[in-house]
C-alpha positions in Angstrom: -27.9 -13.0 6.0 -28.8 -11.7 9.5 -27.0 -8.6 10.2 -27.7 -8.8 14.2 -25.7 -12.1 14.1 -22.3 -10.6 11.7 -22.2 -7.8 14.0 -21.8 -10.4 17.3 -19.6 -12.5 14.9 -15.9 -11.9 15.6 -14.7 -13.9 12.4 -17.2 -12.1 10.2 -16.0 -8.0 11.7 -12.3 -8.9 10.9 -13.3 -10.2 7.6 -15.2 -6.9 6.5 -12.2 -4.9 8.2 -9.9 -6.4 5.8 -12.3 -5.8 3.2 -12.3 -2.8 3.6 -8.5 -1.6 4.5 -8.4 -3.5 1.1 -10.6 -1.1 -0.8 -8.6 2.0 0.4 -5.7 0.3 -0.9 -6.9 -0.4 -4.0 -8.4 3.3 -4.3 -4.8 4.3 -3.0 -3.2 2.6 -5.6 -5.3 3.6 -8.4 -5.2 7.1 -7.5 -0.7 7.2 -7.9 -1.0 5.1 -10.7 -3.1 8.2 -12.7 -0.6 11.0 -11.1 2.5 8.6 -11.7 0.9 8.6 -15.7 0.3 12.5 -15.3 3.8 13.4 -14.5 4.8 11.1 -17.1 2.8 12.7 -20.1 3.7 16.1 -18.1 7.2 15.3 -18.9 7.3 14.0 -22.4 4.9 17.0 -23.3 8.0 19.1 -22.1 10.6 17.6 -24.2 8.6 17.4 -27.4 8.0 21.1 -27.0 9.4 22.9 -24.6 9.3 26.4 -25.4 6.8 28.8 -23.2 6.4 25.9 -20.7 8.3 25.4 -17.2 10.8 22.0 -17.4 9.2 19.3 -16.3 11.8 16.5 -15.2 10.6 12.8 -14.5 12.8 10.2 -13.2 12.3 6.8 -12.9 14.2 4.8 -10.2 15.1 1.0 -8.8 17.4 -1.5 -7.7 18.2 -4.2 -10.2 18.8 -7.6 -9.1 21.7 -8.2 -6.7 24.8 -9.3 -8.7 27.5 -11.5 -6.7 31.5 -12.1 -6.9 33.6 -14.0 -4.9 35.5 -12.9 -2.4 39.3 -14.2 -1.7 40.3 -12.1 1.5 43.5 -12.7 2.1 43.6 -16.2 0.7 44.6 -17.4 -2.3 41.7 -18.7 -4.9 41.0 -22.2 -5.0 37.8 -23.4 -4.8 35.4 -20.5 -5.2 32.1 -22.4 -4.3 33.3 -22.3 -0.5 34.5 -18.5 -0.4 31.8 -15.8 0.5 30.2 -14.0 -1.9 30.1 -10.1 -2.0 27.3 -8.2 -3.4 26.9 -5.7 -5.8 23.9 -3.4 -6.4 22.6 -1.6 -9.5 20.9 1.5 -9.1 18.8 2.4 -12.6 17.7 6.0 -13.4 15.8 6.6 -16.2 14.3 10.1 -17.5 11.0 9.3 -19.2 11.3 12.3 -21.4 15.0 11.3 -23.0 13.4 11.4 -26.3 15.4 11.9 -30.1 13.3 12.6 -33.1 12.6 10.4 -35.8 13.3 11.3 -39.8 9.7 12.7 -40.0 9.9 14.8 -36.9 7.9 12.7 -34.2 9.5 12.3 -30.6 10.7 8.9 -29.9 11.4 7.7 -26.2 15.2 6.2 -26.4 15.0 5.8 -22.6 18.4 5.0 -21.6 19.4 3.8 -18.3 22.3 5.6 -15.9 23.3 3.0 -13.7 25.4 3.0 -10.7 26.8 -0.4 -9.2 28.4 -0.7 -5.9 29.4 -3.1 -3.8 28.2 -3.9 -0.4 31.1 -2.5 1.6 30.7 1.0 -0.5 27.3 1.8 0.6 24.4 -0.2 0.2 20.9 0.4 -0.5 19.8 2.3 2.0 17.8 6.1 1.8 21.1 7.8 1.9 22.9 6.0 -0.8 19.6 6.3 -2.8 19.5 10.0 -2.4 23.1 10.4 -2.8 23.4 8.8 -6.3 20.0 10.4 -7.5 22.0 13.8 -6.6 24.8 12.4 -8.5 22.5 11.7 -11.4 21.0 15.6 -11.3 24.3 16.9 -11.7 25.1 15.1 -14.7 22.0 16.1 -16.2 22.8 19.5 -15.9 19.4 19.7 -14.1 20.3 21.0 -10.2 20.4 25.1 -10.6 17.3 25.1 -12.4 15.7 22.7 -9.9 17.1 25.0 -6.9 15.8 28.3 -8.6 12.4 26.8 -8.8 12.7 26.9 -12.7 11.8 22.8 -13.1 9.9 20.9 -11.8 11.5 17.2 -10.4 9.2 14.3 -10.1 10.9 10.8 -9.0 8.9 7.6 -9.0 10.0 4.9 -6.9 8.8 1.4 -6.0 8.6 1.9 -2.2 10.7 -0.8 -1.6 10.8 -0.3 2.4 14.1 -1.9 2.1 15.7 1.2 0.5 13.3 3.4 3.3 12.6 5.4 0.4 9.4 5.6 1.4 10.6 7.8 4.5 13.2 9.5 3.1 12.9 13.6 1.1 15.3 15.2 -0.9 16.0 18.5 -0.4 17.1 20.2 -3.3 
């Protein structure tokens, strides 16, 4: 391998450019994957003991598949295959620490789901709607004052699907 000769090489500096925005991704990725697992243990530490620590919330949230119905308008049904079809999406929020305790007194994860479905004329799945329904959620947990107050601690873990730009978007609690 002559060294002199890959640096002159166009073909062989993109290849080691690539190999190497590659490596930071990979670091990148390695490095949420161990503080997405430490806000999870974080939070299920909480709930199986939570006196003389702060609360430690951790949400999990995504779209589900796109569901579809038809849509009649104005007309009549009749042959549904030739109608358009109107989508519906499913927002899922789970909290990793929804935990019940077992006849022997262990913790055990039940990890229901809160999902919200709309369709595509009520709001899609953009940041806002996103943000909106993860508000929505908060409140029905009974979580929001002690989240303002600074008495919990909120982690959310998304996907990052740049679709829903929640990759650009910050609540503000």
């Amino acid at each position: 391998f002559d060294e002199e000769e890959a640096c002159d090489n166009p073909v062989t500096e993109i290849r080691e450019r690539l190999v190497l925005t590659l490596a930071r991704h990979v670091t990148a990725a390695r490095l949420q994957r161990k503080l997405v697992h430490w806000k999870l243990k974080a939070a299920t530490d909480y709930a199986a003991n939570p006196k003389n620590k702060k609360q430690v919330h951790t949400l999990v949230v995504d779209y589900c598949q796109n569901l579809q119905y038809p849509w009649y308008g104005e007309r009549q049904p009749g042959e549904t295959y030739y109608y358009p079809h109107v989508n519906v999406y499913c927002l899922g929020i789970v909290d990793v620490a929804d935990m019940s305790v077992s006849v022997d007194g262990v913790p055990q994860p039940k990890l229901h789901a809160h999902i919200y479905s709309e369709s595509q004329g009520d709001g899609g799945k953009g940041g806002n709607q996103v943000a909106l329904l993860i508000l929505k959620q908060l409140e029905a947990f009974g979580w929001l004052e002690d989240i303002k107050n600074g008495e919990a601690e909120l982690n959310i873990i998304f996907d990052n699907c740049p679709g829903q730009n929640k990759n650009n978007m910050v609540l503000h609690i």
